[in-house]
N, C-alpha and C positions, 0 to 999 in steps of 0.2 A: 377540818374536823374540830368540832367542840369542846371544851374543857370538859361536860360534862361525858360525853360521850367518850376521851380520852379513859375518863377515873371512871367508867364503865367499863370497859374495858380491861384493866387493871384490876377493878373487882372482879371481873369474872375470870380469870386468871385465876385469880385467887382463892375462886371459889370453884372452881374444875380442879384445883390442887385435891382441897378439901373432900372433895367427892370422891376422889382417885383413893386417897387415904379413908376413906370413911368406908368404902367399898373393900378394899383388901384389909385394913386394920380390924375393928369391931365385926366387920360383917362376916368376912372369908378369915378371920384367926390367925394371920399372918403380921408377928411383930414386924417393924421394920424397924432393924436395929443399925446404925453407924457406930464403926471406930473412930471415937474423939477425946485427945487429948491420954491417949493409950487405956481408953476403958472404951470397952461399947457403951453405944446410949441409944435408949428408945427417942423413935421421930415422932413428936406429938404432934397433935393438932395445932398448937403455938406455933412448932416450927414449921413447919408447915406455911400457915398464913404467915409468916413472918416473912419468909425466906422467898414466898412468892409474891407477897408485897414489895418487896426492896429490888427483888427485880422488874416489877411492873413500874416503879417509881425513875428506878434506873435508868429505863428503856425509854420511858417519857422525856425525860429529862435530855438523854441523849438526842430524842429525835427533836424536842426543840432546840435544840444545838445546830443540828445538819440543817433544820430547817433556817436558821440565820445566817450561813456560813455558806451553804451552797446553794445551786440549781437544781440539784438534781437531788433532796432531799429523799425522796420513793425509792431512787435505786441504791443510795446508800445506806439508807436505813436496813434494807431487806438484807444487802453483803454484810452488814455489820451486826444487826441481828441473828443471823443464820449462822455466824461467826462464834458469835459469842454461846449460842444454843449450844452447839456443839463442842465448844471446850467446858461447857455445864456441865457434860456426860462424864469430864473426867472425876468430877466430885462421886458421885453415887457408884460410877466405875472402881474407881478405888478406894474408898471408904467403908462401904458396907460388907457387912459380916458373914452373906449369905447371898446365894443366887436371887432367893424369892426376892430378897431387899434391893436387890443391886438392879433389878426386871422393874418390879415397882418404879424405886426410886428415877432410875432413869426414865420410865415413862412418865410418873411428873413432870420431868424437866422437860420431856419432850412437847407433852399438853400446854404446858405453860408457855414454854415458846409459841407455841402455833398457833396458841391466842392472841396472844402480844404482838406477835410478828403480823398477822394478819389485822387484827383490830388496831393496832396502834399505825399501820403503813399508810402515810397519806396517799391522797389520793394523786391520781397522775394531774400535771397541770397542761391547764388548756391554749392551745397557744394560736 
């Protein structure tokens, strides 16, 4: 897979976050608030893209790792991404101040994996 098609990927991530937020924030009237730092704080748009940028960069970064280090780069990528998606849940799981934010939030995290996880998965190799 291509570098560009990599940070493809990683944008669009990033930009299904965005939408997810853009659709229940602005649109549907639903703040999405976190406990941070013992105050709630509104999730902006910033955090948002930030937070799904750094994990698509992460994730990158990771699988050009597996991909120097093993054979079998595809199937560890998918355990170790699937892994980490799901210890994501505990962030918005216990953080957020509210059912609506905690449903949201965690679907974020859940769209974002399952872009990442599928867009960034190389491909199987041909042998």
């Amino acid at each position: 897979m291509s570098i560009s098609a990599r940070g493809l990927t990683v944008a669009a991530a990033a930009a299904a976050a965005l939408v997810v937020w853009a659709l229940v924030g602005p649109l549907a009237g639903i703040d999405l608030t976190v406990q941070s730092g013992g105050s709630p704080q509104q999730v902006g748009p910033v955090a948002v893209l930030a937070a799904s940028l750094l994990a698509g960069l992460a994730g990158w970064a990771l699988l050009a790792v597996l991909e120097r280090i093993t054979g079998r780069p595809r199937r560890y990528w998918t355990a170790v991404a699937a892994g980490v998606l799901v210890l994501s849940l505990l962030g918005p799981l216990g953080s957020a101040t509210d059912t609506p934010s905690r449903v949201v939030l965690a679907a974020m995290h859940v769209i974002v994996g399952a872009v990442l996880i599928a867009g960034l998965r190389p491909r199987p190799v041909r042998r």
